[in-house]
matplotlib code that plots the C-alpha trace (Angstrom):
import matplotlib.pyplot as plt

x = [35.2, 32.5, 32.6, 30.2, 29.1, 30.2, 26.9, 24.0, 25.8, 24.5, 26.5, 25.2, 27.0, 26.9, 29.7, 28.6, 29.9, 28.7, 29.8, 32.4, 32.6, 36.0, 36.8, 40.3, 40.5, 37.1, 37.4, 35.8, 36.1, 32.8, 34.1, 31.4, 31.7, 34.2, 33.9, 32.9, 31.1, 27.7, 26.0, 22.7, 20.4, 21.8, 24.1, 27.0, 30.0, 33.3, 36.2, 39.4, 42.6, 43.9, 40.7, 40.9, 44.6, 43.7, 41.1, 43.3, 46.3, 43.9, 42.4, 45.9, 46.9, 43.6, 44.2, 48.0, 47.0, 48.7, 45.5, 41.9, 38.6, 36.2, 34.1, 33.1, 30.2, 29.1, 27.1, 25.7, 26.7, 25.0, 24.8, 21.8, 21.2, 20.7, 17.6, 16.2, 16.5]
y = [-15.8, -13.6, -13.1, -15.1, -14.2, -16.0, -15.8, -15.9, -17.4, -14.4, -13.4, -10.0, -7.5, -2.9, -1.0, 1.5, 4.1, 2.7, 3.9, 1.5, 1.4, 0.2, -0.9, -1.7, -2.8, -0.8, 2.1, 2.9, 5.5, 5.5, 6.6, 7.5, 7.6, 3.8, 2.1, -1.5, -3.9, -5.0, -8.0, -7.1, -9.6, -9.6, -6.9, -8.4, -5.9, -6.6, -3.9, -4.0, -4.4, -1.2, 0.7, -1.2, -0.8, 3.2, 3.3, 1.6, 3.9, 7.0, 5.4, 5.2, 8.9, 10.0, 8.0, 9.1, 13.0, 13.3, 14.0, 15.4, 13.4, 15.8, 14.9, 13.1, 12.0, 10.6, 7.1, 5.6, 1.9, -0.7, -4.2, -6.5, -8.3, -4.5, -4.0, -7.0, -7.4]
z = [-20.0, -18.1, -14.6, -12.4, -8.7, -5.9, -4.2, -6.8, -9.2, -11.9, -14.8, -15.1, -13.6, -13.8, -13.0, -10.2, -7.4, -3.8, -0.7, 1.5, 5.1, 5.9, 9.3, 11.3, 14.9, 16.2, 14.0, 10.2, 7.4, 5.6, 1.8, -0.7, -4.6, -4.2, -8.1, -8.0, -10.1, -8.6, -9.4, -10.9, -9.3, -5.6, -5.4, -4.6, -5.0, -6.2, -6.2, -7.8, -5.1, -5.9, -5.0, -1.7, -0.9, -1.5, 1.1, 3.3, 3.1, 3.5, 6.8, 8.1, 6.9, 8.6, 12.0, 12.1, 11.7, 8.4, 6.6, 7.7, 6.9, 4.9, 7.5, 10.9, 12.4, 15.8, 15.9, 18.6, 19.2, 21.4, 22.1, 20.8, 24.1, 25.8, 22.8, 23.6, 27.0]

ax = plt.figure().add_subplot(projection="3d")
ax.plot(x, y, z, "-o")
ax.set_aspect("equal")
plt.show()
């Protein structure tokens, strides 16, 4: 049985290395190099759980200080109604 997407409905599918922004409660780890399967015609990504549940226990080694990012950036953050107000 082949895999279909859930949002094009395409059966055609390339494994890949994307980079994943993962975000908790206001804050995000942007991880490059993540392995996922991406629907050809959309792009739709699908990771395996274990790939997730990794990125998940690195964000909360990085946000208690047990482990340092290789590196942070500074982004600027605003609110829609301010850019078209």
């Amino acid at each position: 049985m082949s895999r279909k997407c859930s949002f094009c409905g395409s059966t055609d599918f390339r494994a890949a290395e994307v980079q994943y922004v993962y975000r908790n409660n206001g804050s995000m780890l942007i991880v490059n190099g993540v392995p996922c399967e991406e629907c050809t015609y959309c792009g739709e990504r699908y990771y395996e759980a274990d790939v997730l549940k990794k990125i998940e226990r690195e964000f909360e080694a990085i946000r208690s200080g047990k482990r340092r990012p290789q590196r942070e950036l500074t982004v600027p953050i605003d609110d829609y109604s301010r850019l078209v107000g």
